[in-house]
MARPA-974460 format. One record per residue: residue number from 1; residue in one letter; x, y, z of N, C-alpha, C in turn. Coordinates in steps of 0.001 Angstrom, whole numbers, always signed. Layout:
% residues N
   nr  rest      n_u      n_v      n_w     ca_u     ca_v     ca_w      c_u      c_v      c_w
  NUM     A        X        Y        Z        X        Y        Z        X        Y        Z
...
END
This chain:
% residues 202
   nr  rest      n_u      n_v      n_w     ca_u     ca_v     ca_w      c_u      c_v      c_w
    1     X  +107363   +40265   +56272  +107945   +40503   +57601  +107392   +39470   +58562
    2     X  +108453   +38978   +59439  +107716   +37855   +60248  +107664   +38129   +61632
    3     X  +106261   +37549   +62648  +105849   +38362   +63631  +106693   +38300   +64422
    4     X  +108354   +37668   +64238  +109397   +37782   +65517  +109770   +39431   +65172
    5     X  +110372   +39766   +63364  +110418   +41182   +63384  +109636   +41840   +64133
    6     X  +108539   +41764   +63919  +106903   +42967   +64544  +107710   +43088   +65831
    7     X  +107785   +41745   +66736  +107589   +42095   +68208  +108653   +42737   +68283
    8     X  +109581   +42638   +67572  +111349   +43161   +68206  +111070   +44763   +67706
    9     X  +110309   +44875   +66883  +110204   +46556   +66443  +109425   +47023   +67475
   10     X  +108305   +46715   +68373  +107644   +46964   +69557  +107963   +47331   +70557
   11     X  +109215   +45977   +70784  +109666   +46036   +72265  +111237   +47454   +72312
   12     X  +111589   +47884   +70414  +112349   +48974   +70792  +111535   +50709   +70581
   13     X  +110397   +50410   +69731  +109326   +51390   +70410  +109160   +51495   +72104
   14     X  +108691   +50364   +72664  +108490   +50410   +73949  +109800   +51085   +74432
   15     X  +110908   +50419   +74273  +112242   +51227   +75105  +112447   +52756   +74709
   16     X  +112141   +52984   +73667  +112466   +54266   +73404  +111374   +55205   +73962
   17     X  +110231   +54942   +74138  +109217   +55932   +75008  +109494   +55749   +76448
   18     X  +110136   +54858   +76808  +110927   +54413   +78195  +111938   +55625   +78620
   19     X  +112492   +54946   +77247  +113717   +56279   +78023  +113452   +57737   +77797
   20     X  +112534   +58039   +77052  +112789   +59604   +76816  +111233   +59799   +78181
   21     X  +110905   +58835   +78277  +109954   +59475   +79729  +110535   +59655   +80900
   22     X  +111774   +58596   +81015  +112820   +58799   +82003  +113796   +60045   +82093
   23     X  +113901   +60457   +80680  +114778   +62044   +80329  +113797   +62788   +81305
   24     X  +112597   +63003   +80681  +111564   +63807   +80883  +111541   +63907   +82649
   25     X  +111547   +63144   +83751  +111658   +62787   +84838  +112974   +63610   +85310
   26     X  +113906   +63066   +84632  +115484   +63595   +85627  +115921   +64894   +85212
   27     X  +114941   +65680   +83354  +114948   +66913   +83714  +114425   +67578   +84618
   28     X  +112731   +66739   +85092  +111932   +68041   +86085  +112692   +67760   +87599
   29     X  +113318   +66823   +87626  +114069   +66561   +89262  +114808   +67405   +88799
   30     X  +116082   +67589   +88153  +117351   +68435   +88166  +116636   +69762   +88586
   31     X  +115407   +70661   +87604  +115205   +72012   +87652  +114339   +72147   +89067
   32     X  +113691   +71293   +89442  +112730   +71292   +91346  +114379   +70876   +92001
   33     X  +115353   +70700   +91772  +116408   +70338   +92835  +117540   +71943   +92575
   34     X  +117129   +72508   +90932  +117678   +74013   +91574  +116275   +74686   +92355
   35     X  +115364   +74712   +91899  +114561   +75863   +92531  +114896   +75855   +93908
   36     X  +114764   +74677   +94841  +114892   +74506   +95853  +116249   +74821   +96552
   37     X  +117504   +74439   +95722  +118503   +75371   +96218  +118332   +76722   +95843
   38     X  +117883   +77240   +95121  +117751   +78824   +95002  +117508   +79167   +96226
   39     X  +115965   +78820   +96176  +114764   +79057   +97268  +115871   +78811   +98870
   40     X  +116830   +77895   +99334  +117220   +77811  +100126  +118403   +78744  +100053
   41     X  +118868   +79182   +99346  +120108   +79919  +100002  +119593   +81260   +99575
   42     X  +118559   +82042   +98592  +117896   +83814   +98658  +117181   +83335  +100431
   43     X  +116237   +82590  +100593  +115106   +82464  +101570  +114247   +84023  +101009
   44     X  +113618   +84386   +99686  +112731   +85028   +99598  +111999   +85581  +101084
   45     X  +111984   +87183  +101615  +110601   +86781  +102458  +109666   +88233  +101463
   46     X  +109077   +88596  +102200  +107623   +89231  +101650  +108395   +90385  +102168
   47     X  +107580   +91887  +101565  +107772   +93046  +101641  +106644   +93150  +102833
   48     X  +107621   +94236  +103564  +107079   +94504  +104960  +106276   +95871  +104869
   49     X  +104868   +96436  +104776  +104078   +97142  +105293  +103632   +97635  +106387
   50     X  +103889   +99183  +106303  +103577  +100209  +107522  +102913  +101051  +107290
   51     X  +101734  +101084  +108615  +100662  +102230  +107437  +101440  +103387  +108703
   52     X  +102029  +104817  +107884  +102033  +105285  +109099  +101709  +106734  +109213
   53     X  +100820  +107234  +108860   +99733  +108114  +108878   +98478  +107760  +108004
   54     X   +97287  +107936  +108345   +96122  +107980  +107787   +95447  +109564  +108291
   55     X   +94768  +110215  +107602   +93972  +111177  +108016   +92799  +111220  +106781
   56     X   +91981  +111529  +107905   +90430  +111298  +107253   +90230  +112881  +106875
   57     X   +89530  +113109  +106121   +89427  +114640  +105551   +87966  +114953  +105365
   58     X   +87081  +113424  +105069   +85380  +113665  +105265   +84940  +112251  +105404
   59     X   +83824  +111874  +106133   +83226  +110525  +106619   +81681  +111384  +106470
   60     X   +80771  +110907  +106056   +79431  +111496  +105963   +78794  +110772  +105778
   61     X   +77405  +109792  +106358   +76776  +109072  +106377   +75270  +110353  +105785
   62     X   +74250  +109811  +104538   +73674  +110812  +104014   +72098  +109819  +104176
   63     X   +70973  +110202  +104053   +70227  +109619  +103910   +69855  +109330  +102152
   64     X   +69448  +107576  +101629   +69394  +106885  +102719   +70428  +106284  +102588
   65     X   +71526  +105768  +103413   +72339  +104997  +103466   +73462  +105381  +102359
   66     X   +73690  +106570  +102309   +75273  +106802  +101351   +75955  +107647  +101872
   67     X   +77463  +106867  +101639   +78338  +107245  +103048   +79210  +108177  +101614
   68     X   +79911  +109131  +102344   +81085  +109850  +101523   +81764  +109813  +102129
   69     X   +83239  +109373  +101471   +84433  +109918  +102558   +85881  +109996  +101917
   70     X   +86441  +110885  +102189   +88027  +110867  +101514   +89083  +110849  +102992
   71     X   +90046  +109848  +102218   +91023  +109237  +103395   +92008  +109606  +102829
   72     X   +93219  +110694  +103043   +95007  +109848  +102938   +95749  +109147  +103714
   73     X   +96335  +108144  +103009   +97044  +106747  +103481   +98473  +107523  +103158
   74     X   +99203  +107506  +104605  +100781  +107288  +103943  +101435  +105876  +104712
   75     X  +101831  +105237  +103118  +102292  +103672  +103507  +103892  +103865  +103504
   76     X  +103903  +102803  +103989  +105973  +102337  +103619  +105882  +101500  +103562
   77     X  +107167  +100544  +102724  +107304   +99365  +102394  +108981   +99190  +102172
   78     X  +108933   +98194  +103052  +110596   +97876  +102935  +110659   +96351  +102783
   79     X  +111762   +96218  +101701  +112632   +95355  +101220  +113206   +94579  +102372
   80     X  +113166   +93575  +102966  +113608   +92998  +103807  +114856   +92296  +103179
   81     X  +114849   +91677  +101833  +116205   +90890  +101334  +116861   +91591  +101276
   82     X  +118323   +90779  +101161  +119914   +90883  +100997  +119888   +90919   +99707
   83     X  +119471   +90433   +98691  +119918   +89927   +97706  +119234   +90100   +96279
   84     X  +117913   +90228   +97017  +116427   +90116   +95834  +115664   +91599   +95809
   85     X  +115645   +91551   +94303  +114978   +93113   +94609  +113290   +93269   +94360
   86     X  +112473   +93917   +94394  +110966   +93633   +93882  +110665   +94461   +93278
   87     X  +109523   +94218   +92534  +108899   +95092   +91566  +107135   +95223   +91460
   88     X  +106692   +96419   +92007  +105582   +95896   +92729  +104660   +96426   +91253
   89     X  +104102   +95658   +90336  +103273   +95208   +89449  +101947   +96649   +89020
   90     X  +101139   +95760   +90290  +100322   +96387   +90602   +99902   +96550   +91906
   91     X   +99820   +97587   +92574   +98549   +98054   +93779   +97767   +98791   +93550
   92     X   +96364   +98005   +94454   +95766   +99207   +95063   +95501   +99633   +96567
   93     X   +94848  +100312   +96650   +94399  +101022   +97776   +93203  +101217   +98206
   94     X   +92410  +100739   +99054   +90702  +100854   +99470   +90163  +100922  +100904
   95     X   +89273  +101597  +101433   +89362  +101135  +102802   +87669  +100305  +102698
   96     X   +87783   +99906  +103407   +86767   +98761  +103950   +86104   +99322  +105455
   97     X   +84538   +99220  +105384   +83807   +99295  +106873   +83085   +97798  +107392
   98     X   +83660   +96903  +107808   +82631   +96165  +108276   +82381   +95038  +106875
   99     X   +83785   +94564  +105712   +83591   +93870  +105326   +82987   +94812  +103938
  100     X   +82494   +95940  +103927   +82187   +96333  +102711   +82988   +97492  +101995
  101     X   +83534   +97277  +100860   +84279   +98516  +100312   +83578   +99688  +100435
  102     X   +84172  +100751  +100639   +83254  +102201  +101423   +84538  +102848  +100303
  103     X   +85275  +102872   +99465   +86036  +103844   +98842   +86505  +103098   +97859
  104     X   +86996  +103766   +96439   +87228  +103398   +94922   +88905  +103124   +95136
  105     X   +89577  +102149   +94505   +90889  +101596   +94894   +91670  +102684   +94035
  106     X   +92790  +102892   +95147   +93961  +103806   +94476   +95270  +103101   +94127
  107     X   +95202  +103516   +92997   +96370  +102701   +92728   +97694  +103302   +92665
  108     X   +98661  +102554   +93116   +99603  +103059   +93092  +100934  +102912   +92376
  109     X  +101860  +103877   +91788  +102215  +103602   +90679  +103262  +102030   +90521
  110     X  +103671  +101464   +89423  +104247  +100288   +89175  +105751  +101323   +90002
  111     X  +106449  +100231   +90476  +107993  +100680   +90723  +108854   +99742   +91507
  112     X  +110022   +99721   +91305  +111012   +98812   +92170  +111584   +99450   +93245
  113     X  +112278   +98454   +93707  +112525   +98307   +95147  +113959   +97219   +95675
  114     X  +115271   +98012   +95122  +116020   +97564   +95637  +116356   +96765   +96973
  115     X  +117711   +95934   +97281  +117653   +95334   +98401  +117878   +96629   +99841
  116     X  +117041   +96142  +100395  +116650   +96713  +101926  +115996   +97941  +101909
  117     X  +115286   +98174  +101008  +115251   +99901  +100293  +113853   +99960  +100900
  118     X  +113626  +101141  +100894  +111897  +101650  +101628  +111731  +102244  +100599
  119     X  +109952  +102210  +100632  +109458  +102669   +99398  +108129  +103246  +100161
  120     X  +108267  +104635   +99890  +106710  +105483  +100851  +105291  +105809   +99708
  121     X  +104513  +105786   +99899  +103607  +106334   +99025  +102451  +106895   +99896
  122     X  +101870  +107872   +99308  +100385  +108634   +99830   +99491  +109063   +99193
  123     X   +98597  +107772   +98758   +97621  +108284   +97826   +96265  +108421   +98872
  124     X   +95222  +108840   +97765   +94025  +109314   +98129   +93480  +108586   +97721
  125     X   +92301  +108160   +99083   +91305  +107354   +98655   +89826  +107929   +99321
  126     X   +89099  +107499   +98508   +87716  +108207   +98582   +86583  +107463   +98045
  127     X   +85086  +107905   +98462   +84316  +107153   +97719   +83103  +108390   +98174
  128     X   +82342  +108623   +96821   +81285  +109408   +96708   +80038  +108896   +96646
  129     X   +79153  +109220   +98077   +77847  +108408   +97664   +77195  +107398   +97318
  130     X   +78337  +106208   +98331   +78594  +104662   +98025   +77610  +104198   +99082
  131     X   +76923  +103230   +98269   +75370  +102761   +98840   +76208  +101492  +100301
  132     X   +75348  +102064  +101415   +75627  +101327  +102357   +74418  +100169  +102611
  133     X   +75079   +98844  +103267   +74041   +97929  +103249   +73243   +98498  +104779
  134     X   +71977   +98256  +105039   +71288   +98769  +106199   +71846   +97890  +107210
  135     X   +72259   +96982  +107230   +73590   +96454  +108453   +74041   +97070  +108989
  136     X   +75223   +97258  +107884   +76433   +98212  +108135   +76036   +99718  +108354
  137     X   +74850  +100289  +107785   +74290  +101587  +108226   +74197  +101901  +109413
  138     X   +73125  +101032  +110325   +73075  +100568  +111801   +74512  +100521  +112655
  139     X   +74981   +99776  +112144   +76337   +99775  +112978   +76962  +100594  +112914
  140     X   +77108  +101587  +111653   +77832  +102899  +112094   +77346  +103620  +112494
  141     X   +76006  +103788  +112944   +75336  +104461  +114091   +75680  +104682  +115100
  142     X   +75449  +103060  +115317   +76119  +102991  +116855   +77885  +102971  +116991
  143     X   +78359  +102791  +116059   +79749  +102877  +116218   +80326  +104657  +116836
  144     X   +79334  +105325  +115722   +79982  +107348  +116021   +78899  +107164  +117364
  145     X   +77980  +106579  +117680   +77494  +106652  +119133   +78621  +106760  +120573
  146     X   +78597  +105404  +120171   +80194  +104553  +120894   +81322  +105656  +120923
  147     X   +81569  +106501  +120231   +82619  +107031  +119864   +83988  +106804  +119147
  148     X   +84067  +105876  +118514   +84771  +105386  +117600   +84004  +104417  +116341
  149     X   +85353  +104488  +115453   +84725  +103695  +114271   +85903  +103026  +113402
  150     X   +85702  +101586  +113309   +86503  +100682  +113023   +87021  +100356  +111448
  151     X   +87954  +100899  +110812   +87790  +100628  +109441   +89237   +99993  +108849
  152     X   +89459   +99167  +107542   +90486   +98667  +107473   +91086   +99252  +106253
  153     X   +92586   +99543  +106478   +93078  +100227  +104918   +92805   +98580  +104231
  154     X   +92943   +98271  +103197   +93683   +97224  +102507   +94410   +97521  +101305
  155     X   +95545   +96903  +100975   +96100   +96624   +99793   +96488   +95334   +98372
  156     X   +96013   +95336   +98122   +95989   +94264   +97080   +96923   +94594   +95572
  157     X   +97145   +92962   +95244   +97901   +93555   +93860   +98726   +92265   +93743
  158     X   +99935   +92748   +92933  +100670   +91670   +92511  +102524   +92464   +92528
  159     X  +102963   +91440   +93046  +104725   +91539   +93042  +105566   +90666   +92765
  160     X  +106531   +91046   +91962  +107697   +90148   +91501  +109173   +90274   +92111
  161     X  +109293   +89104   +93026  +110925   +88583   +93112  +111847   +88776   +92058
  162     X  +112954   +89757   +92226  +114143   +89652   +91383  +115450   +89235   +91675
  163     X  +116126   +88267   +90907  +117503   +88107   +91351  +118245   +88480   +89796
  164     X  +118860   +89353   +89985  +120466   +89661   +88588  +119178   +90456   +87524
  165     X  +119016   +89521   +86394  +118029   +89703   +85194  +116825   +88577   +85021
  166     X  +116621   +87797   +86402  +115968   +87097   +86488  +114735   +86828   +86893
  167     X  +113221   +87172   +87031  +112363   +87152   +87687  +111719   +86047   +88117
  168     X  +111520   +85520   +89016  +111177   +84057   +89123  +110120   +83665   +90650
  169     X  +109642   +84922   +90440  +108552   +84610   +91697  +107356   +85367   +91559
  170     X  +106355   +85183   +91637  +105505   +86188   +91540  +104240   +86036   +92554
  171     X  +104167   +86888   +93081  +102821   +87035   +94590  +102174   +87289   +94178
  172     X  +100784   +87415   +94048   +99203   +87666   +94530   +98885   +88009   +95846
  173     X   +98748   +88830   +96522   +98144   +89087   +97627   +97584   +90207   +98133
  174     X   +96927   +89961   +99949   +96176   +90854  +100045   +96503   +91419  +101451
  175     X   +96843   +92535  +102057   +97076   +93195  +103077   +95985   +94023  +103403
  176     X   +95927   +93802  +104940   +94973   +94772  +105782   +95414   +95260  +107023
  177     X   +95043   +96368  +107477   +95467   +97026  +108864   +94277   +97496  +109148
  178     X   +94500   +97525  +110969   +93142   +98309  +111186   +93049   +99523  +111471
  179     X   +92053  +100650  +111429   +92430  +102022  +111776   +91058  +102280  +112810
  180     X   +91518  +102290  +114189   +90032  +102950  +114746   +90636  +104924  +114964
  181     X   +89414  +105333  +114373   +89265  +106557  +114816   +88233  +107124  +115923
  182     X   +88421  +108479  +116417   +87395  +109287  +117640   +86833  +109304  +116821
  183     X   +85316  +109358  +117621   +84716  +109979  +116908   +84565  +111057  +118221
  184     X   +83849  +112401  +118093   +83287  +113692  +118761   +81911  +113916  +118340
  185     X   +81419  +114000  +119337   +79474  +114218  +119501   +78914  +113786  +118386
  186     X   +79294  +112260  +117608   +78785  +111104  +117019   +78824  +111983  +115415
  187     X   +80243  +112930  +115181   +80538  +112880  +114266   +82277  +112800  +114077
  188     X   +82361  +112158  +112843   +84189  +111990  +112860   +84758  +113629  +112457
  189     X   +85721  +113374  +113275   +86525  +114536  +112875   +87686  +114546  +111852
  190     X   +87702  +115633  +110987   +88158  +116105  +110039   +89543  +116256  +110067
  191     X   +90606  +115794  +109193   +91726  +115998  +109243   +92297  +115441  +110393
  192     X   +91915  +114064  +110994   +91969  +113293  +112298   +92997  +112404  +111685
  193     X   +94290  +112460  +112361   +95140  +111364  +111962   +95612  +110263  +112765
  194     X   +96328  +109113  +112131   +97087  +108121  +112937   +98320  +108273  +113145
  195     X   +99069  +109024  +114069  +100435  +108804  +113595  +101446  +107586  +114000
  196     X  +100645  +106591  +114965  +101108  +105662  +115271  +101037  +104332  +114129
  197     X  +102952  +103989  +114064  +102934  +103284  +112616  +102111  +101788  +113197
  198     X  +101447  +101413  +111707  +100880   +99872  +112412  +101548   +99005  +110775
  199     X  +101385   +97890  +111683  +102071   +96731  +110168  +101043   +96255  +110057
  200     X  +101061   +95854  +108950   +99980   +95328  +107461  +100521   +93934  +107852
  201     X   +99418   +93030  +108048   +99616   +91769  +107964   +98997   +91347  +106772
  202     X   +99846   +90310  +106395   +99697   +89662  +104476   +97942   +88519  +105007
END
């Protein structure tokens, strides 16, 4: 074989990894040039959260530093799309004092969520004898002093975008609202609710 063959077998190696890298290219443009029309004519937005009752049922700060308390959350959640339906994976449910989980996450069951559809749930959340940091001990001192006390539902988890038989989106995220309650002669009261709805910002 003479080295004019070699090079001419090279230079159609070379073309042929040419072009199939060029395939490779104008497939991932074609499928990023649908996503993006998808994405532009659904406009996906996020499921909208309302916390709209909470009632506390026990808050007990114990020596040293372990708090008890059982909360019910009643949430809603509505479907804002026309078009897309969701399927919420997984949640949970926890409340937070001051940055520290103060209750065990409730989860709530997997289920869908047609277009524009509300979806309510009211689970229980609680935490038994959950070690408080001496920070946060202090501050809820003075917080049932003060007469109120500042705490956040949150929700976390994962949800999926649906269009037809298609799933093609999937969230991670994390929602919080805030809940201040009375407190009365620097203890919380029992069966104390919110009935004013508040939205969960993502």
């Amino acid at each position: 074989m003479s080295s004019k063959d070699c090079g001419s077998h090279g230079h159609r190696r070379r073309k042929l990894f040419r072009r199939i890298f060029a395939g490779i290219l104008i497939f991932l443009l074609v499928v990023l040039i649908i996503i993006l029309l998808v994405w532009a004519i659904l406009r996906p937005s996020k499921p909208k959260f309302i916390l709209q009752d909470a009632t506390v049922y026990s808050f007990n700060i114990s020596s040293p530093n372990l708090l008890t308390s059982n909360f019910q959350v009643t949430l809603s959640s509505r479907n804002p799309n026309d078009n897309i339906g969701i399927y919420y994976d997984k949640l949970d449910v926890y409340a937070t004092y001051r940055n520290q989980q103060i209750t065990l996450r409730a989860s709530i069951p997997t289920s869908y969520q047609g277009h524009n559809e509300i979806n309510v749930w009211s689970p229980f959340v609680c935490g038994n004898a959950v070690p408080v940091s001496p920070y946060n001990s202090i501050a809820l001192g003075q917080d049932q002093a003060i007469g109120t006390v500042l705490l956040l539902i949150k929700i976390d988890g994962r949800v999926r975008f649906k269009v037809g038989s298609v799933y093609y989106w999937e969230l991670s995220s994390e929602c919080s609202v805030s809940c201040l309650y009375s407190v009365l002669a620097a203890e919380l009261v029992e069966s104390l609710s919110v009935r004013t709805p508040l939205s969960i910002s993502w």
